[in-house]
N, C-alpha and C positions, 0 to 999 in steps of 0.2 A: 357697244358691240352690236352689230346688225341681225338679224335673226335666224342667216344663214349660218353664220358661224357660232352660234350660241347652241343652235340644233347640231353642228357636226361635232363640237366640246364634249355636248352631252352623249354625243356618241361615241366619241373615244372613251368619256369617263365608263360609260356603261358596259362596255368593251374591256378596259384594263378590270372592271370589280368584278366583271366575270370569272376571265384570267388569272386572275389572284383565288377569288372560291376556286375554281376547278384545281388550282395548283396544293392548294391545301386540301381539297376532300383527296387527290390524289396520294398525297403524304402523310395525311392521318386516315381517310376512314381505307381507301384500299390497297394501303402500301402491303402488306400483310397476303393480302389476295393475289396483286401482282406478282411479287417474289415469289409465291409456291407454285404462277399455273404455270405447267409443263411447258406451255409456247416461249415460255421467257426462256431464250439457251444462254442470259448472260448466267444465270443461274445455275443453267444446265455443266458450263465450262467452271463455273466455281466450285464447284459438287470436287471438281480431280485438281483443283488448284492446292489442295488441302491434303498433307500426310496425314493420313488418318495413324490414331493410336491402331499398334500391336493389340490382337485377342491372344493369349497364352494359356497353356495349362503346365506351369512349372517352367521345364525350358522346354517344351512344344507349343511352335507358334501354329497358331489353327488359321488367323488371319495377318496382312498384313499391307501395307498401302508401296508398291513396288515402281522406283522412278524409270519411269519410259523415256525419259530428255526430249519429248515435244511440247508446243508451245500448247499446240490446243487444250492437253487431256495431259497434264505435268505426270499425276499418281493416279495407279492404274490398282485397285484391289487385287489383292490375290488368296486367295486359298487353300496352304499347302495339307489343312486336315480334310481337305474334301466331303466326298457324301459321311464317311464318317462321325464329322464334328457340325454338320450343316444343322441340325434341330437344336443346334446349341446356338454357331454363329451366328444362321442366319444368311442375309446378305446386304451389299450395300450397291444399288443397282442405279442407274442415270436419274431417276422419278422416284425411286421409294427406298426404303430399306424395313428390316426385320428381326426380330429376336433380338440376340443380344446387340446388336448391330443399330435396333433401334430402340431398345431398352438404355443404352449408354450412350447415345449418338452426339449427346451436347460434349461428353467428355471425349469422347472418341476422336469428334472434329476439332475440337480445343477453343468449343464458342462459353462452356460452362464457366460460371462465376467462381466454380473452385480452381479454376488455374488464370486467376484473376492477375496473383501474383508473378506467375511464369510468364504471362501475355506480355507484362510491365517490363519486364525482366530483357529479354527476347528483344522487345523495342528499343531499349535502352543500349543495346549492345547489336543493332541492325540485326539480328539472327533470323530467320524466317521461322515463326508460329510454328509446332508442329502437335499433332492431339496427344491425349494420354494413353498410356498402355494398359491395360484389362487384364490380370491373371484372375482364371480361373479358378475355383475350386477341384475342380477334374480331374482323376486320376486316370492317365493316358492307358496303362496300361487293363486296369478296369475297362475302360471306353471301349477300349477297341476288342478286347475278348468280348464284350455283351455285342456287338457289333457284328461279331465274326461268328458266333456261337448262336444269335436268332438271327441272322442271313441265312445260314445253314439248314435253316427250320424249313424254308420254302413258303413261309406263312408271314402275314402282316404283323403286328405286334409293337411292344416298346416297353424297356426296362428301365427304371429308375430305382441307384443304390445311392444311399448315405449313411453319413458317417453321425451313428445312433448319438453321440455326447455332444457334438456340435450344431449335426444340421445338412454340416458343408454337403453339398451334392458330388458323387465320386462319379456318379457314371450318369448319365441322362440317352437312352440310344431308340431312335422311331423308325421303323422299319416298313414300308418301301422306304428311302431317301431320294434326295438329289445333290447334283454339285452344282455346291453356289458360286464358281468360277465363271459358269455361263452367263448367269445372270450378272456380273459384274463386268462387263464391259463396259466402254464409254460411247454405245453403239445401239443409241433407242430400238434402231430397227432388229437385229441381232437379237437384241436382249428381252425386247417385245414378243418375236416369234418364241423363242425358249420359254417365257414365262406363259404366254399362252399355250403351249403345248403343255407344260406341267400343273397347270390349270385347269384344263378337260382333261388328265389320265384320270380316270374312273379308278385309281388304285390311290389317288390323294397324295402324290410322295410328300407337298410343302406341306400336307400337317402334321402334326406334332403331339404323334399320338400319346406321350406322356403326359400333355400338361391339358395338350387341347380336347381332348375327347373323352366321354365318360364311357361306361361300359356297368352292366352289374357284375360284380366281384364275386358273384357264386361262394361258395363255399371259403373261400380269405374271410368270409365279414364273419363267419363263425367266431373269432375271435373278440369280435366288439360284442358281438349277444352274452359269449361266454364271460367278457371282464366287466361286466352290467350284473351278472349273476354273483358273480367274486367282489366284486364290491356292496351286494343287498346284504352279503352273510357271512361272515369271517370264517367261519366255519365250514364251509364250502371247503372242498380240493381235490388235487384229480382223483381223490378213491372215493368221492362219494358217487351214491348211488342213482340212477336216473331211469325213469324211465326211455323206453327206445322199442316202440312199435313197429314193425313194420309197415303200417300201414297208420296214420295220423287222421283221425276224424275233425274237419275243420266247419266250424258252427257256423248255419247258416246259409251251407254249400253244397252239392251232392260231385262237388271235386275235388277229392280227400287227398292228401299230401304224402306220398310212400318216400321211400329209401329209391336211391339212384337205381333202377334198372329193376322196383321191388324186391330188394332183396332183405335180410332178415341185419337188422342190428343183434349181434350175440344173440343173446339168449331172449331181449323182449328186456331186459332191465340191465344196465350195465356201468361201469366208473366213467365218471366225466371224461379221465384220459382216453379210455377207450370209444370211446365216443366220439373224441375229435382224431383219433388215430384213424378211424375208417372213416372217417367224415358221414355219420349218419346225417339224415337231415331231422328226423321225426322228435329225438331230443330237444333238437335246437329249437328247432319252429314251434313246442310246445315250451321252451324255456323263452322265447321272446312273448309271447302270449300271457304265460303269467307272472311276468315281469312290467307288458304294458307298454304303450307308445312312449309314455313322455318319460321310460326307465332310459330306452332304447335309445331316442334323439338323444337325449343329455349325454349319455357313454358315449356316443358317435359325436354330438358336439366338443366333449372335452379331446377328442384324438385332431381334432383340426374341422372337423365336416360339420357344414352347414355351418359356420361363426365365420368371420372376417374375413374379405378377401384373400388372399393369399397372391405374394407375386415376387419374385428370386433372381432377377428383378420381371423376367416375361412375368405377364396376366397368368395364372393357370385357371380354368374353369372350372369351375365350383362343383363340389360333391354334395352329395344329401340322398338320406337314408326314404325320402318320397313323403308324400303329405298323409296326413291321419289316418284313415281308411277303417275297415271293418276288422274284425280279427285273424279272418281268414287271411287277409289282403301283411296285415304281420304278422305273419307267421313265415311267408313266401320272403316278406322284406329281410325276415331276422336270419335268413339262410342267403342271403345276398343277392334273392329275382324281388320280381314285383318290377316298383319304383327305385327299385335303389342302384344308384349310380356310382361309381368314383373313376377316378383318373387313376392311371398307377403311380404317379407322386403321389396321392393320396392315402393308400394302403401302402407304398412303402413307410409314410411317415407313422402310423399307424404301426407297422411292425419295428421300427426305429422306436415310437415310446415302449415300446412294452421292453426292447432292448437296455436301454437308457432307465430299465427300473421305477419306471411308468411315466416318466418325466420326456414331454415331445417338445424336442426343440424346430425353433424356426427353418426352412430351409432356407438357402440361399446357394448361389452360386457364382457370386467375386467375391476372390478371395482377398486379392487390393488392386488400389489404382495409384500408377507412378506416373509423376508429368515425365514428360520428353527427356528430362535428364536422370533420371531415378527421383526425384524427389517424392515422398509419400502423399497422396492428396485426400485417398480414403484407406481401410482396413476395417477387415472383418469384426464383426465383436457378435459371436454368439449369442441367442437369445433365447429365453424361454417361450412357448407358445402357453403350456400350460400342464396340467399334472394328469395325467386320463388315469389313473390306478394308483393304489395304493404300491409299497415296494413289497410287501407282503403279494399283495394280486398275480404283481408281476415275475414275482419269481414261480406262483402256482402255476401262470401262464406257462413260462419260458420250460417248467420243465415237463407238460404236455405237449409243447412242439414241437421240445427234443425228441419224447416219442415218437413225434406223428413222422420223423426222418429218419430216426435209429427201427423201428420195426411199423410205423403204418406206411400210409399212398404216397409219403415224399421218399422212397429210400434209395433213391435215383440220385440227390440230390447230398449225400455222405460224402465226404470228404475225408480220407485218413488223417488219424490225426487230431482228425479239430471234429469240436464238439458241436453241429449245426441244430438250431429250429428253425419250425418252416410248417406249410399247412397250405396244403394243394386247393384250387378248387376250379369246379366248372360251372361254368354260364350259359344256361341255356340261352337261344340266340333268335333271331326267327324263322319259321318252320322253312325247311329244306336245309338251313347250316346247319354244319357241327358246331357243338360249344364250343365255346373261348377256354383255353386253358389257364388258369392264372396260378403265381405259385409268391410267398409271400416267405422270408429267410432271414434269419441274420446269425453272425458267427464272428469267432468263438461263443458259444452259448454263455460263458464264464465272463467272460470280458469283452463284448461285443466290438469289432472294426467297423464291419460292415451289416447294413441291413436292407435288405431288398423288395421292387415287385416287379413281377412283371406279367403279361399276359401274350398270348398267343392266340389272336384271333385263328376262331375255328380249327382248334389246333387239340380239340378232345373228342374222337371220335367214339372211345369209351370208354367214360364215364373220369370218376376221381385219378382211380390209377391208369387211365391213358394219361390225363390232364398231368399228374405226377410223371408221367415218362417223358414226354414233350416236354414243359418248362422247367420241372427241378434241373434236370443235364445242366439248362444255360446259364440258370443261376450257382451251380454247381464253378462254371468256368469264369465265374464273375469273381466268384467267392475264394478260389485258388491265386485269380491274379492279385485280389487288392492283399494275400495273407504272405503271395509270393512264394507259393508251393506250385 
């Protein structure tokens, strides 16, 4: 061979071993890369090629994948629970999805390995693939009274009820909302302008102020300082005696801690129940004090906060009663300012153990997954998180809350009939708002259904029993749908 063709040889060879790496770094290192960037629209058409599984909450379908008979865009999402069910569903949009939407999305599209068998199935018999179905935990009727009843407020907020012996989630509702209808078109540009408009509203409607945002609990978290003390002393109950200052001398500070508005707790010494009926703060803040930080974390770790993620199946973001600090600094924590944050899943769960007879089960919120034909793929199965109280604690609890609704700051929140607890409270907020109202419930006191929280941003203009007039009402209408009065 002469050296012209030995030089062109080796130029094709070197040309094909090219061609061959570039084919293969495209198939393993950035096959993965290609597929998810937005420019790819074969990706984009395969997104509506696919009937997504039904989202349900019993027989109300919240979402559902609706045939349009065009070639481009087959299945077309829809949304018939709208802003209503939207911090639940989510959405499932050209480029992304969310919530439950993207909490379930491998079972939803029907790519998960648990309908491995159905996939088989379907081929075997030419059937087109179609996702699995989602029922909910949900109780419609719940949902949409917490819905309709903090709409009504004119205030931001978000309430979460469950069901104290399981877990399951009854109501989840984040208020501003939006409708994830808009966002579900097959229509980048459309779908783009909608999501950036709900992106910069400076009122947040996509988040989800249930799970996603903390808040300090004000006066709710009285209850974890209070079952921290019920647990140091068996002896302890709501007739012992405590002291209750007006006015709290805190060491080290010359910014002493009074009663909401300075006003006089009884007499200056008074029963634990009365205590938490008018929500002093000078008992508490001096009962977390000598009780001690690592009394405090521990009681608030055993309710859920600050210990393992938590996710139902969304992320929820994490509570905590704030880092070490001076004594002053808990005193303010043990009364629910300072550092101390939670979500209202988090204090509902919290009022869910003490319901449950001190025992806080997991939350969640599927309740099963069916493939395409009913078949069962998952179900629920209850689970303990962990024990926060004794059953002794908790019945001491339960019938001081009962108080704090049959004659203290929650009596807005009575129901005929049924025997409710509950414990108001307010969060101071930063200077120029009104405090956050929050209100924390469950019922029958006897045999608990339901148990709740919720909060009302800037929704206590004054004090405990403003905070009781604004949020017990909604809990109040929560609490009537899921008993069916």
């Amino acid at each position: 061979m002469n050296g012209p063709l030995k030089r062109a040889a080796l130029a094709c060879l070197l040309m094909f071993g090219l061609l061959m790496i570039n084919v293969n770094y495209l198939q393993a290192v950035r096959a993965d890369g290609l597929r998810s960037d937005p420019r790819n629209s074969r990706n984009f058409y395969e997104r509506y090629a696919i009937q997504r599984g039904r989202i349900t909450a019993g027989d109300k379908v919240l979402a559902e994948s609706v045939d349009t008979g065009t070639n481009d865009f087959r299945f077309e999402r829809r949304y018939p629970g709208g802003k209503v069910y939207a911090p639940i569903t989510g959405f499932f949009a050209p480029e992304s999805e969310r919530d439950m939407e993207k909490a379930e999305n491998t079972l939803l599209n029907g790519t998960s390995a648990d309908l491995l068998i159905r996939r088989s199935l379907d081929l075997f018999t030419a059937k087109q693939s179609k996702g699995a179905n989602v029922d909910l935990t949900i109780n419609p009727k719940a949902q949409e009274a917490a819905y309709k009843a903090l709409g009504e407020s004119g205030k931001k907020g978000a309430l979460v009820a469950i069901e104290p012996k399981t877990g399951a989630i009854l109501a989840m509702v984040s208020i501003p909302t939006y409708d994830p209808n808009l966002l579900s078109k097959p229509n980048k540009g459309v779908v783009n302008a909608a999501s950036k408009k709900l992106e910069t509203d400076k009122d947040q409607p996509l988040l989800n102020r249930a799970i996603e945002r903390t808040y300090p609990p004000g006066s709710t978290f009285k209850v974890v300082t209070l079952s921290a003390l019920l647990e140091s002393d068996d002896t302890v109950g709501p007739e012992t005696q405590v002291d209750a200052p007006t006015v709290l001398d805190l060491p080290n500070t010359t910014a002493d801690l009074p009663n909401f508005g300075g006003a006089a707790c009884g007499s200056g010494r008074v029963t634990l129940s009365f205590a938490l009926e008018q929500s002093c703060n000078t008992p508490f803040a001096k009962m977390g004090m000598d009780l001690g930080y690592d009394a405090i974390q521990e009681q608030a770790r055993k309710y859920g906060i600050g210990g393992d993620p938590v996710a139902i199946p969304m992320p929820v973001s994490p509570s905590s009663i704030g880092p070490r600090e001076d004594q002053a600094a808990l005193a303010q924590a043990s009364i629910g300012q300072r550092s101390n944050q939670m979500t209202p899943l988090q204090m509902a769960m919290v009022a869910a153990g003490i319901a449950n007879k001190g025992v806080v089960m997991k939350p969640y919120l599927v309740n099963k997954i069916a493939d395409s034909e009913g078949g069962e793929v998952q179900s629920a199965e209850p689970e303990e998180l962990s024990t926060a109280i004794s059953e002794d604690s908790a019945r001491k609890l339960t019938e001081m809350m009962v108080n704090v609704v049959a004659k203290g700051t929650a009596s807005a929140a009575q129901v005929p009939g049924v025997t409710v607890a509950g414990k108001t409270g307010t969060a101071e907020t930063s200077q120029g708002s009104d405090p956050h109202a929050w209100f924390i419930s469950f019922a029958p006191a006897e045999d608990p259904k339901i148990a709740l929280a919720l909060i009302v941003e800037s929704g206590s203009a004054g004090g405990e029993a403003s905070g009781g007039h604004t949020a017990a009402p909604i809990a109040k209408s929560v609490i009537e749908a899921v008993l069916g009065r």
